[in-house]
MARLUM-799299 format. One record per residue: x, y, z of N, C-alpha, C, O in turn; residue number from 1; residue in one letter. Coordinates in steps of 0.02 Angstrom, whole numbers, plus 50000, padded with zeros to 5 digits. Each point is the difference from the previous one (the first is absolute). Layout:
N
<rec <X Y Z> <X Y Z> <X Y Z> <X Y Z> NUM "A"> ...
// end
This chain:
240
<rec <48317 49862 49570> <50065 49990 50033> <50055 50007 49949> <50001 49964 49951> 1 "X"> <rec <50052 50089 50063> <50040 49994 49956> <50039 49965 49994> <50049 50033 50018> 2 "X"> <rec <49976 49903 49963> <50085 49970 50005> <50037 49996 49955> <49999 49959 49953> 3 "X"> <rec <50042 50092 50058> <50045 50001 49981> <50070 49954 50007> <50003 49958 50045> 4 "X"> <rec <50037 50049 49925> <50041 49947 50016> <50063 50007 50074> <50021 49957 50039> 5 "X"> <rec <49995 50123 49953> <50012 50023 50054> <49971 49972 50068> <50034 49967 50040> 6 "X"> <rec <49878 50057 49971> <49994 50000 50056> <49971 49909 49995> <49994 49967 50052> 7 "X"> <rec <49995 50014 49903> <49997 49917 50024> <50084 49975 50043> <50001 49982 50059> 8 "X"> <rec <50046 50022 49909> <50057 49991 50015> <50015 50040 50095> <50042 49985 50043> 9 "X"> <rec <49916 50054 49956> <50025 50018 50082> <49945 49973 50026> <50007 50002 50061> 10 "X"> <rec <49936 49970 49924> <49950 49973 50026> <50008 49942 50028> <49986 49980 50056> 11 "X"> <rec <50045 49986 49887> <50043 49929 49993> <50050 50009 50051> <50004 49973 50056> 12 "X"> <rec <50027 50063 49919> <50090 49996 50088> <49961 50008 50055> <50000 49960 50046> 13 "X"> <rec <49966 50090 49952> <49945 50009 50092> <49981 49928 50022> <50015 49984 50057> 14 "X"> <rec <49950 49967 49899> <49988 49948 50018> <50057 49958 50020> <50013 49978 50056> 15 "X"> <rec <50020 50013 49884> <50054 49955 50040> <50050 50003 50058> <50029 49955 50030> 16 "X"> <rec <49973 50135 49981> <50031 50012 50070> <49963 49989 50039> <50024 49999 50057> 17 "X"> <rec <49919 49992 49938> <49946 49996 50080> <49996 49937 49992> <49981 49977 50054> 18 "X"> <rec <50028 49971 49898> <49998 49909 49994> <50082 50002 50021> <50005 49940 50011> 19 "X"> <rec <50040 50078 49997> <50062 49982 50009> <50041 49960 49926> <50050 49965 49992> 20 "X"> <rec <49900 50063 49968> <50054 49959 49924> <50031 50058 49991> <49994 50052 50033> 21 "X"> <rec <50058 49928 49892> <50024 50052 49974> <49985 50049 49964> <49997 49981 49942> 22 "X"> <rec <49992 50072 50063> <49980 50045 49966> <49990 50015 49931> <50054 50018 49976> 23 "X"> <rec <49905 49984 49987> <49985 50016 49915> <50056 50050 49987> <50008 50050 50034> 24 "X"> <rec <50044 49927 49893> <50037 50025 49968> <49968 49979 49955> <49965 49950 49993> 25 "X"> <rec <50055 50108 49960> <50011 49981 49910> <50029 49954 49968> <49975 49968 49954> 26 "X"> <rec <50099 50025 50076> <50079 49978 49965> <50008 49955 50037> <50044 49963 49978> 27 "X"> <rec <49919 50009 50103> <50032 49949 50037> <49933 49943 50027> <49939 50002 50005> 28 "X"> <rec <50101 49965 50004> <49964 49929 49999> <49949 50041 50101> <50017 50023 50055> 29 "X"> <rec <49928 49964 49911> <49951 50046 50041> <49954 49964 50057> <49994 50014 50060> 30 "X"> <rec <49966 49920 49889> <49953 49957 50054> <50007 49942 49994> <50039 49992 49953> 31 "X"> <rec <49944 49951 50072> <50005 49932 49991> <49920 49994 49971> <49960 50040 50026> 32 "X"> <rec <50014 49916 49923> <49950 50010 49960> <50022 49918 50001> <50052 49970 49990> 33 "X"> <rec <49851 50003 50034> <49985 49921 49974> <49975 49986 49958> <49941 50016 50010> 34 "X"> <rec <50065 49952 49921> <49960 50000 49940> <49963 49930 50025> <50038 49951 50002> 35 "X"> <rec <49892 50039 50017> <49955 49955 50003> <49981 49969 49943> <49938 50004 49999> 36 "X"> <rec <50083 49966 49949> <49966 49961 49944> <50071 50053 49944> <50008 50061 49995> 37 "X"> <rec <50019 49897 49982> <50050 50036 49952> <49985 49988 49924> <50048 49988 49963> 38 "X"> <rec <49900 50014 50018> <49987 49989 49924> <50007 50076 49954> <50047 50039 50003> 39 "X"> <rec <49897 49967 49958> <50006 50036 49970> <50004 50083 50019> <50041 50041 49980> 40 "X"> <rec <49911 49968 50058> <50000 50085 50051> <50037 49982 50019> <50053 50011 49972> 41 "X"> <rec <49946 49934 50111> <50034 50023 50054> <50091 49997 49981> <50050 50021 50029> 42 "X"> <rec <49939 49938 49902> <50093 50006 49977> <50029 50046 49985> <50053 50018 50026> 43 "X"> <rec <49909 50018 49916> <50000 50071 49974> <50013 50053 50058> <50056 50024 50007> 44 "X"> <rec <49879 49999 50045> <50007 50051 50040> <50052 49970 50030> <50049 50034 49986> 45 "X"> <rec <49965 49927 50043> <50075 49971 50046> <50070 50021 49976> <50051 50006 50034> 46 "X"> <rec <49936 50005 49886> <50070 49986 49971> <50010 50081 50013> <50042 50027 50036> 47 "X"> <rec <49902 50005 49920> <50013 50094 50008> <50006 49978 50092> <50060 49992 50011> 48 "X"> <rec <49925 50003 50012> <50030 50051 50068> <50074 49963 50003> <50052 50032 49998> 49 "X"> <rec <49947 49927 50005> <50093 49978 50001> <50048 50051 49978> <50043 50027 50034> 50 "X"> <rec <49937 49988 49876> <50020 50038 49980> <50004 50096 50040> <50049 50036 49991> 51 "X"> <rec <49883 49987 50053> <50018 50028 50015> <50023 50016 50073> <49990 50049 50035> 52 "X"> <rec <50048 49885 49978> <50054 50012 50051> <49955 49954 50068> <50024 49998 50056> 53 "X"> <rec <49945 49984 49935> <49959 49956 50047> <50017 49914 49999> <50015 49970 49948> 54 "X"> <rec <49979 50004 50109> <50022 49940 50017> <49933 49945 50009> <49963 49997 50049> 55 "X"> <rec <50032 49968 49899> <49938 49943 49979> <50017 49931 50010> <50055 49982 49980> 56 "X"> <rec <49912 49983 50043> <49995 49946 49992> <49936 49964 49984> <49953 49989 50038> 57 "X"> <rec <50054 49994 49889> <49947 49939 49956> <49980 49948 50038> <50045 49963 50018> 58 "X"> <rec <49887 50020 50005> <49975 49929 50007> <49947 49975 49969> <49952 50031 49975> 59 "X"> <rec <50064 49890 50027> <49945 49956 49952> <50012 49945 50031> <50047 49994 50039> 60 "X"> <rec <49900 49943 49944> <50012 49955 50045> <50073 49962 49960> <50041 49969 50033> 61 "X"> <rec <49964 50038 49908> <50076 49979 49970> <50052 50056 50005> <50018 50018 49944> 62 "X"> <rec <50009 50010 50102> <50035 50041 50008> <50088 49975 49953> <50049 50038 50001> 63 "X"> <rec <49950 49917 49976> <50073 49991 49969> <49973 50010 49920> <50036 50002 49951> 64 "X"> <rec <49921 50000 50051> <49964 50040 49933> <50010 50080 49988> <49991 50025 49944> 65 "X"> <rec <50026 50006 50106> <50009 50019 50013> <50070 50057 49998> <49996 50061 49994> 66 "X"> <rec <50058 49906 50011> <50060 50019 50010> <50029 50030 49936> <50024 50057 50003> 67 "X"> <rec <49977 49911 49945> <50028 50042 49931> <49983 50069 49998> <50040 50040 49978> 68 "X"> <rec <49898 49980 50046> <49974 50066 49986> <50025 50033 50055> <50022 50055 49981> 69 "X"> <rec <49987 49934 50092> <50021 50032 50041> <50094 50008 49996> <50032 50046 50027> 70 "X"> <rec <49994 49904 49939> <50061 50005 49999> <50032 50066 49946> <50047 50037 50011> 71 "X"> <rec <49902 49959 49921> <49991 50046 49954> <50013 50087 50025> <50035 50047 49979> 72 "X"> <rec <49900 49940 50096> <50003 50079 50023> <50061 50021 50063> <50007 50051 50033> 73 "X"> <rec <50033 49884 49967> <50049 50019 50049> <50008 50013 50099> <50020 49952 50032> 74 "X"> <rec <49974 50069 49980> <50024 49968 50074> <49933 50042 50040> <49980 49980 50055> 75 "X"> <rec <49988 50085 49906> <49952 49993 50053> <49920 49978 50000> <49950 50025 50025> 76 "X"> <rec <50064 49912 49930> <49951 49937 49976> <50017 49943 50043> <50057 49985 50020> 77 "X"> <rec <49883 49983 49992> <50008 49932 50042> <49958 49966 49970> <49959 50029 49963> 78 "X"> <rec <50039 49902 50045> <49936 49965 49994> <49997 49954 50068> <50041 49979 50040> 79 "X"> <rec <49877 50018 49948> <49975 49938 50052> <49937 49969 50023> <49964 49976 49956> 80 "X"> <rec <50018 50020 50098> <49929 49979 50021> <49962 50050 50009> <50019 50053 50025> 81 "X"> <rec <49908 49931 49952> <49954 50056 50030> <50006 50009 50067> <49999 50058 50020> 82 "X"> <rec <50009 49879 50037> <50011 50023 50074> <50093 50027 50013> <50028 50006 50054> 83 "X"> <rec <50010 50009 49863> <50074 50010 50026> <49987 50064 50000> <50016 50032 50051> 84 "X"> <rec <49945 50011 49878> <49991 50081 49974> <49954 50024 50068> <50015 50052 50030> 85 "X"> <rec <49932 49909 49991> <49943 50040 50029> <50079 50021 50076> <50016 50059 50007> 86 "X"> <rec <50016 49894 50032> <50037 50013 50040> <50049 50041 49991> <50018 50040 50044> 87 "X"> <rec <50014 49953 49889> <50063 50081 49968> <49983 50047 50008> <50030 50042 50034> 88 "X"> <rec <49884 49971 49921> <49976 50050 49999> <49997 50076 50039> <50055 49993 50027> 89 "X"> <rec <49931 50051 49988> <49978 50048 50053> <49954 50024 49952> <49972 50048 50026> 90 "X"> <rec <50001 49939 49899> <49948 50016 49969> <50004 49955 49940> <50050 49988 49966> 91 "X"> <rec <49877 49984 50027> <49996 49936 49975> <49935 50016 49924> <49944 50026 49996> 92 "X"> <rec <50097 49942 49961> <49952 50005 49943> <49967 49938 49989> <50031 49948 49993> 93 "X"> <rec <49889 50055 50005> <49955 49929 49977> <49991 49988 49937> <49942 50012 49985> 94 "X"> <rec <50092 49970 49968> <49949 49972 49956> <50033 49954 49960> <50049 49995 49962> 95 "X"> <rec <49887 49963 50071> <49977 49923 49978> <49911 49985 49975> <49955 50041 49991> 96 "X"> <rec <50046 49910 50005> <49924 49991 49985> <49953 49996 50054> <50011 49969 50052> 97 "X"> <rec <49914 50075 49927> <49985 50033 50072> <49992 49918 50044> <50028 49993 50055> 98 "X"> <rec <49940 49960 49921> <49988 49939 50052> <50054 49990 50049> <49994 49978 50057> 99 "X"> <rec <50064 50043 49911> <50061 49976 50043> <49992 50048 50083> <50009 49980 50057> 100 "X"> <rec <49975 50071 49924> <49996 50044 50066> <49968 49982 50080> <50019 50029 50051> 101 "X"> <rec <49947 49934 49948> <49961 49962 50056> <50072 49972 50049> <50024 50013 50055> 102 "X"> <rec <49990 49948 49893> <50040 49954 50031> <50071 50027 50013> <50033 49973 50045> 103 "X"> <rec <49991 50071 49923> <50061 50016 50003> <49987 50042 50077> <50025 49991 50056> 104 "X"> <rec <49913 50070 49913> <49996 50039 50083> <50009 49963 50066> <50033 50022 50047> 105 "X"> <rec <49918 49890 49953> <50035 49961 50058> <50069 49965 50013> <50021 49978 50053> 106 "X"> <rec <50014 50022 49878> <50073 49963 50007> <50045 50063 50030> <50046 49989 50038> 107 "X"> <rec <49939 50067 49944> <50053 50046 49988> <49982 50055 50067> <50041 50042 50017> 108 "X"> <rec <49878 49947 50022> <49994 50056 50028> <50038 50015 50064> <49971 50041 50035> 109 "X"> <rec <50093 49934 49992> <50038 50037 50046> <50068 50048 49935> <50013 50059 50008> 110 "X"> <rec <49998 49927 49974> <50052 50033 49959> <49958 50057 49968> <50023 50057 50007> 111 "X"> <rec <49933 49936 49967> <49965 50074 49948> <49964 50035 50077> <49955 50038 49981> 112 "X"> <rec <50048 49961 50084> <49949 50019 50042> <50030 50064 50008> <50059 49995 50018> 113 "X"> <rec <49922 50057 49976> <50018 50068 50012> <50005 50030 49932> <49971 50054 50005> 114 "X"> <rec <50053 49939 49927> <50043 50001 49949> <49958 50024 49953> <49942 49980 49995> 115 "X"> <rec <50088 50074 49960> <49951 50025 49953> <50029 49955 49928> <50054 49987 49974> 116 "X"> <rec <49874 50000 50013> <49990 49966 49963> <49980 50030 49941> <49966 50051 50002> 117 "X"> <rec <50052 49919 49938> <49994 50038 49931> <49949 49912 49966> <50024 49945 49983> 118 "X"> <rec <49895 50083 50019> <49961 49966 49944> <49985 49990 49942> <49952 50032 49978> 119 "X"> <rec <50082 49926 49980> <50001 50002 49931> <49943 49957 49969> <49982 49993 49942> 120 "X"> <rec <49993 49978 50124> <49956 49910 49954> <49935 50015 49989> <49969 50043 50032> 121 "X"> <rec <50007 49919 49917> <49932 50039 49976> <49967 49912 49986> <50024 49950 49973> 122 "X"> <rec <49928 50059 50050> <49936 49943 49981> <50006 49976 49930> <49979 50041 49959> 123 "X"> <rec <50048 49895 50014> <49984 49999 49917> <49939 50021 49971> <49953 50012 50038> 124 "X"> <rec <50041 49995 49904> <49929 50027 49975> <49957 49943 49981> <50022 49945 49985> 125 "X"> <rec <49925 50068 50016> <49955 49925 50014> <50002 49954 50034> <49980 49946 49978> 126 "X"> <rec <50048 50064 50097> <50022 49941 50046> <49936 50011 50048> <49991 50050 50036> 127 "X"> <rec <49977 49908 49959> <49936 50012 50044> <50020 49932 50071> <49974 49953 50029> 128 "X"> <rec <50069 50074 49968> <49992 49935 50084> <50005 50047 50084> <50019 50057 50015> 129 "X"> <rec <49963 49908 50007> <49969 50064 50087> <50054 50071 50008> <49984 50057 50018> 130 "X"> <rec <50073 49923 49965> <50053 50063 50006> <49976 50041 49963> <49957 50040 50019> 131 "X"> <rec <50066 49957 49924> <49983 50047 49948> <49922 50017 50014> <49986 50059 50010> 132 "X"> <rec <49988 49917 49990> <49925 50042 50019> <50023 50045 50053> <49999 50061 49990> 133 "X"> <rec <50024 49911 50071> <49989 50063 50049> <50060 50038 49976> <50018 50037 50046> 134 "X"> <rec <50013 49969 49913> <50047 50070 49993> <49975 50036 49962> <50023 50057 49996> 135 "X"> <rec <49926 49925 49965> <49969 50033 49929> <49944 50031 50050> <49988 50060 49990> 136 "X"> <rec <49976 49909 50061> <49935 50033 50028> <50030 50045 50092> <49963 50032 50037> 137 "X"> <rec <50106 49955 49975> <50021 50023 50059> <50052 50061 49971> <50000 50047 50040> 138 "X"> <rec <50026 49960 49925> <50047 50016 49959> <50065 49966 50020> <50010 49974 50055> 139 "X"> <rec <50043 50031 49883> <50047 49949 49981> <50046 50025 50074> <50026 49959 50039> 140 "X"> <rec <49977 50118 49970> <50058 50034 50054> <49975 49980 50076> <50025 49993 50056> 141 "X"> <rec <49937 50004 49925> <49967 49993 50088> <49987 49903 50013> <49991 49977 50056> 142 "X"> <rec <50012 49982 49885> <50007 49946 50015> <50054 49964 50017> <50003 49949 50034> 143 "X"> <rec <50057 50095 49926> <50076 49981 50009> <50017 50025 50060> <50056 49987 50022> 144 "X"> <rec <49915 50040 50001> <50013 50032 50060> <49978 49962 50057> <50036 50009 50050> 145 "X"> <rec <49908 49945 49959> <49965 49972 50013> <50042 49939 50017> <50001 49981 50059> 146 "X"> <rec <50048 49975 49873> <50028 49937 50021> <50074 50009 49995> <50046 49961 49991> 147 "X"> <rec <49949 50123 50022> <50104 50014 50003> <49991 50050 50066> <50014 50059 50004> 148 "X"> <rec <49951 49883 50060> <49980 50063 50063> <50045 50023 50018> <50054 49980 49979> 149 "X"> <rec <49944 50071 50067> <50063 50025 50045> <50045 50033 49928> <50058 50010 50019> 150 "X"> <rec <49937 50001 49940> <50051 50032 49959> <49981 50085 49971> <49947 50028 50014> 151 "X"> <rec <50095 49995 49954> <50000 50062 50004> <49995 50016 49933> <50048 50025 49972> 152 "X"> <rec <49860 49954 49979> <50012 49979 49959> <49972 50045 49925> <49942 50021 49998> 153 "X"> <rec <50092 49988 49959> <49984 50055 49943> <49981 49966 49941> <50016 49942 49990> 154 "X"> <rec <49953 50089 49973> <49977 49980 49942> <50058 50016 49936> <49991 50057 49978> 155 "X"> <rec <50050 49918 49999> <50042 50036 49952> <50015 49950 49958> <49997 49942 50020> 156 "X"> <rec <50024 50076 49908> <50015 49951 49957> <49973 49969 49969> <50028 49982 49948> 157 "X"> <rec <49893 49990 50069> <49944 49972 49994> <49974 50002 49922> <49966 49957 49971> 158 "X"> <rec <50058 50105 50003> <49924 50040 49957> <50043 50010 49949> <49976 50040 49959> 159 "X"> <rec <50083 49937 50024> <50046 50021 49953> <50041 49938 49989> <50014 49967 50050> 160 "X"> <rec <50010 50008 49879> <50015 49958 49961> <50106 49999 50007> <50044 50034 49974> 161 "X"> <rec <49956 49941 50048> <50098 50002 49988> <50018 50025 49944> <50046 50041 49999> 162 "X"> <rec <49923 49940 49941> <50041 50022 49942> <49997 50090 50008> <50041 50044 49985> 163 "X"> <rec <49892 49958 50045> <49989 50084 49994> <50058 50044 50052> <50025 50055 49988> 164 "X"> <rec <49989 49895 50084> <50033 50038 50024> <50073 49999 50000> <50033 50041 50031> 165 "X"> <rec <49999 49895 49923> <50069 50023 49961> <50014 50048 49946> <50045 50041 49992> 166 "X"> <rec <49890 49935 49965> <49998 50103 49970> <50016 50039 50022> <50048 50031 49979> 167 "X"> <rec <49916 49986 50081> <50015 50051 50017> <50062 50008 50062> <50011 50060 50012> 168 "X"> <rec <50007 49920 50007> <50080 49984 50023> <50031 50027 49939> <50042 50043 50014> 169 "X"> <rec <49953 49947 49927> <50047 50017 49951> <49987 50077 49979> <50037 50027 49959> 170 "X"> <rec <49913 50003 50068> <49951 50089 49965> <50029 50024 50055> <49990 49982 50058> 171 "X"> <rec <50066 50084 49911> <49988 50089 50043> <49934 50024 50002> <49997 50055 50028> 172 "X"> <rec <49944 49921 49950> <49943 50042 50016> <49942 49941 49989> <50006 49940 50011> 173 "X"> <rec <49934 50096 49962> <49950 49965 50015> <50002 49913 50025> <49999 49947 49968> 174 "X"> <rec <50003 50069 50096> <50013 49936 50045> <49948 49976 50011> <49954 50040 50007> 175 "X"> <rec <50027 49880 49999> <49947 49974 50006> <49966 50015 50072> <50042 50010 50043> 176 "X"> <rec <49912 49992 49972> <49959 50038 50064> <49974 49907 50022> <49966 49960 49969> 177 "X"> <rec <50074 50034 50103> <49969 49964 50046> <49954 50006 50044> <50014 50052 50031> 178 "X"> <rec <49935 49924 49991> <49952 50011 50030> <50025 49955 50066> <50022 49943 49996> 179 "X"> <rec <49969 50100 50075> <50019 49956 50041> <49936 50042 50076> <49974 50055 50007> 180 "X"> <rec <50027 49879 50032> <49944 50030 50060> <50024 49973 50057> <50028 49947 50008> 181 "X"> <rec <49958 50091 50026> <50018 49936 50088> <49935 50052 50033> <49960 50042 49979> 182 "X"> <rec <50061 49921 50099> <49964 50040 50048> <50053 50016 50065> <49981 50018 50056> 183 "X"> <rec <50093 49971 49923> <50049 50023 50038> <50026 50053 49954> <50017 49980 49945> 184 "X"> <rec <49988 50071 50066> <50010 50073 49982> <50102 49988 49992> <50023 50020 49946> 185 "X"> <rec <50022 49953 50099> <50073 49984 49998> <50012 49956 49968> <50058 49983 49986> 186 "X"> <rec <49881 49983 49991> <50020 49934 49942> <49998 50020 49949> <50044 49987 49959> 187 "X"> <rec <49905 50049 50029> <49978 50040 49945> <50057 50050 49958> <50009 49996 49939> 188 "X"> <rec <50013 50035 50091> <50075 50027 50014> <50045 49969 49963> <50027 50019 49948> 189 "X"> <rec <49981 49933 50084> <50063 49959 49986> <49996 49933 49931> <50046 49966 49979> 190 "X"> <rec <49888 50034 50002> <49972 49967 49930> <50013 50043 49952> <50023 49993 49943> 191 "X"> <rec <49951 50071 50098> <49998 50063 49926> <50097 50007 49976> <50023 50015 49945> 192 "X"> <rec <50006 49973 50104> <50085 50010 49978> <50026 49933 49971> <50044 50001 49957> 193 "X"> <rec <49924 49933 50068> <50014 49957 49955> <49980 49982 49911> <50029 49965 49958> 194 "X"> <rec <49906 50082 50038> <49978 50000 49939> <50026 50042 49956> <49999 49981 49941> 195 "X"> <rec <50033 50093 50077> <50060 50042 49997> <50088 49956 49967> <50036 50006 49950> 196 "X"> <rec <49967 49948 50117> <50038 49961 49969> <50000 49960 49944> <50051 49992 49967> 197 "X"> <rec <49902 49986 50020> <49997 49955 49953> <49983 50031 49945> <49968 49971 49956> 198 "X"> <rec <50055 50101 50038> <49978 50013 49918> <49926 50045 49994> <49985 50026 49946> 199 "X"> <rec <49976 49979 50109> <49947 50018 49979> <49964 50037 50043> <50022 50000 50058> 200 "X"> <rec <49916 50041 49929> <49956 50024 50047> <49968 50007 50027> <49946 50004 49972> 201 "X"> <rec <50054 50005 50112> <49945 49979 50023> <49939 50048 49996> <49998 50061 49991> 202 "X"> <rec <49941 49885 50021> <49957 50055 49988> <49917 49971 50061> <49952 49964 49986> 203 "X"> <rec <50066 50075 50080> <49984 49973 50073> <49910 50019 49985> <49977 50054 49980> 204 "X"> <rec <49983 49878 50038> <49934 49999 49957> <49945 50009 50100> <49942 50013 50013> 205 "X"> <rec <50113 49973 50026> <49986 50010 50073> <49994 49962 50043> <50055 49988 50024> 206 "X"> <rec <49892 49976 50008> <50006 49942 50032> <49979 49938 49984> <49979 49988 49944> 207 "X"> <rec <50026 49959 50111> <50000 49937 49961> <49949 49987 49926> <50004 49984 49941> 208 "X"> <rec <49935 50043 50123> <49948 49992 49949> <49986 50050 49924> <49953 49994 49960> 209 "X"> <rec <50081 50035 50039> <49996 50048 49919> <50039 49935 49973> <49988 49986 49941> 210 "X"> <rec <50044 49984 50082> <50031 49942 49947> <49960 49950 49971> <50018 49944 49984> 211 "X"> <rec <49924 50082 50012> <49934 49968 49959> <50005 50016 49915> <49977 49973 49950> 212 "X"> <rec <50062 50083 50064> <49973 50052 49949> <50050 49980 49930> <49995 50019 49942> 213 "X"> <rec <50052 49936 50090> <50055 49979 49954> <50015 49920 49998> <50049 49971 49976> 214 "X"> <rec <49894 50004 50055> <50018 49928 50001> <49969 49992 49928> <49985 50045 49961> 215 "X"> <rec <50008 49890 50032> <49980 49969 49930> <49922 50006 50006> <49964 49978 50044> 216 "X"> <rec <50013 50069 49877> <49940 50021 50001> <49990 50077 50020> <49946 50026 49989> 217 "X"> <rec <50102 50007 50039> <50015 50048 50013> <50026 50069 49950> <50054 49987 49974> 218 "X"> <rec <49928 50062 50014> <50004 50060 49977> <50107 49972 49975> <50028 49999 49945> 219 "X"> <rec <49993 49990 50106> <50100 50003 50010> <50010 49945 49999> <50052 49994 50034> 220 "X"> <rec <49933 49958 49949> <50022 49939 50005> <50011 49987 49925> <49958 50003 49956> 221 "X"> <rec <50104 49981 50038> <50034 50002 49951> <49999 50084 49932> <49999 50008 49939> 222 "X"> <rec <50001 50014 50091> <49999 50067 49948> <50057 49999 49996> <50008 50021 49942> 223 "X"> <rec <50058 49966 50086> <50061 50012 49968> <50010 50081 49954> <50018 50007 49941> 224 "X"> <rec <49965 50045 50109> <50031 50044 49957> <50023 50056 50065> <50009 49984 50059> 225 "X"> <rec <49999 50084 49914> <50027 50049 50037> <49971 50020 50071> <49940 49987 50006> 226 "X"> <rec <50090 50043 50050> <49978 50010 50074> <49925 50047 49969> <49943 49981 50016> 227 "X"> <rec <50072 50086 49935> <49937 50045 49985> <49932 49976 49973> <49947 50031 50007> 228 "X"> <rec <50065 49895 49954> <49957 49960 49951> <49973 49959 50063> <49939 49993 50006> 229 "X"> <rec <50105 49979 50039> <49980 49966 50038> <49947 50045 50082> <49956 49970 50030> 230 "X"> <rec <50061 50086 49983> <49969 50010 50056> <49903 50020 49955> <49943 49995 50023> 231 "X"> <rec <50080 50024 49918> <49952 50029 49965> <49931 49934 50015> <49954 50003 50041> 232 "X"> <rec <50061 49952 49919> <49973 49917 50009> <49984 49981 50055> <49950 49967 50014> 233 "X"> <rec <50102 50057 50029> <49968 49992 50078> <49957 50068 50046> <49991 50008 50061> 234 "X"> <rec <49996 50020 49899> <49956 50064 50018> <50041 50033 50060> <49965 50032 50039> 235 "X"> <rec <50098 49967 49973> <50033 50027 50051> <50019 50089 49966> <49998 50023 49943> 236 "X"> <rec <50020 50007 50125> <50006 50079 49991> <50087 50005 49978> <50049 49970 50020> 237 "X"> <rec <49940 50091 49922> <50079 50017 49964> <50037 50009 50076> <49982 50029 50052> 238 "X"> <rec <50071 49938 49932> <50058 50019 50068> <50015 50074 49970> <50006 50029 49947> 239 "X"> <rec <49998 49987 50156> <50018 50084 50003> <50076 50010 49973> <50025 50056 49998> 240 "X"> 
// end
């Protein structure tokens, strides 16, 4: 699949004209974006899309923890509750710690119900308690999927380190290669232009379940390097 940045960007507006949002620009404040857990990723990727013209709002359960950093990025930053972002949202970023996901999917599931969802949370390593087993033996994409029902939900972000993808926010070229999967083909779409946004490249590994291939323990899970280094690792075919 080729994406380019072009045709992600009309891929992206197609969607939001058929959702009734506003349409993907470059230069203008484009989607409403929920940051689910605002620490270290979900702060980072939150901040690049602000920057590129997108409208975020940070949540944590201390949301006035909050505010210095959103005040920093200026007016189209918010902060608030995980049930304030998941309701702003019209596309919502997860990541928190994976245990948290159970419960949030039941606090939060009328607001995220329809909504493509961007999966960042990954099982700690050596956490052997019933979750983490079944994401390690169900896979991690198809379990988040599992306690974030009804959602429209992609694998992205997951497999790559923040520091790596402010690097590359800052590189004209060799851009760090994101690995991202769904089993909605318009979500998919519209992840691949957010990862675009944020500095970096996507690099579409297919459906939910190839998101095995990059969870922890995985060929892509954490390789942190280029889209060519990365499809290579993931045994995927050179884009046409």
């Amino acid at each position: 699949m080729n994406l380019s940045r072009r045709s992600l960007l009309g891929a992206f507006g197609a969607f939001a004209v058929s959702a009734g949002l506003p349409s993907l620009g470059q230069s203008a404040p484009a989607m409403r974006i929920g940051v689910i857990g605002a620490g270290w990723l979900g702060g980072t990727i939150g901040r690049l899309w602000v920057q590129a013209g997108h409208e975020v709002m940070f949540s944590s359960r201390n949301p006035d923890e909050l505010v210095a950093m959103t005040q920093r990025l200026g007016a189209r930053a918010s902060s608030g509750t995980p049930a304030e972002a998941a309701a702003y949202g019209s596309i919502l970023l997860f990541a928190v710690p994976y245990d948290a996901l159970p419960q949030l999917g039941r606090d939060l599931s009328r607001a995220i119900r329809d909504k493509i969802v961007l999966d960042a949370c990954n099982p700690a390593p050596g956490n052997e308690n019933p979750l983490s087993r079944e994401a390690h033996q169900n896979g991690v994409g198809e379990t988040s999927a599992k306690y974030l029902p009804k959602t429209r939900l992609v694998r992205a972000f997951s497999a790559v380190d923040a520091s790596a993808i402010e690097a590359s926010a800052g590189r004209q070229s060799g851009k760090l290669g994101v690995p991202i999967a769904s089993d909605d083909s318009t979500a998919l779409k519209a992840a691949a232009a957010l990862v675009v946004d944020a500095g970096c490249d996507p690099v579409v590994a297919g459906k939910l379940a190839a998101a095995k291939r990059f969870q922890r323990g995985g060929p892509g899970f954490r390789a942190n390097t280029t889209a060519p280094s990365l499809r290579q690792l993931l045994a995927l075919p050179d884009e046409a």
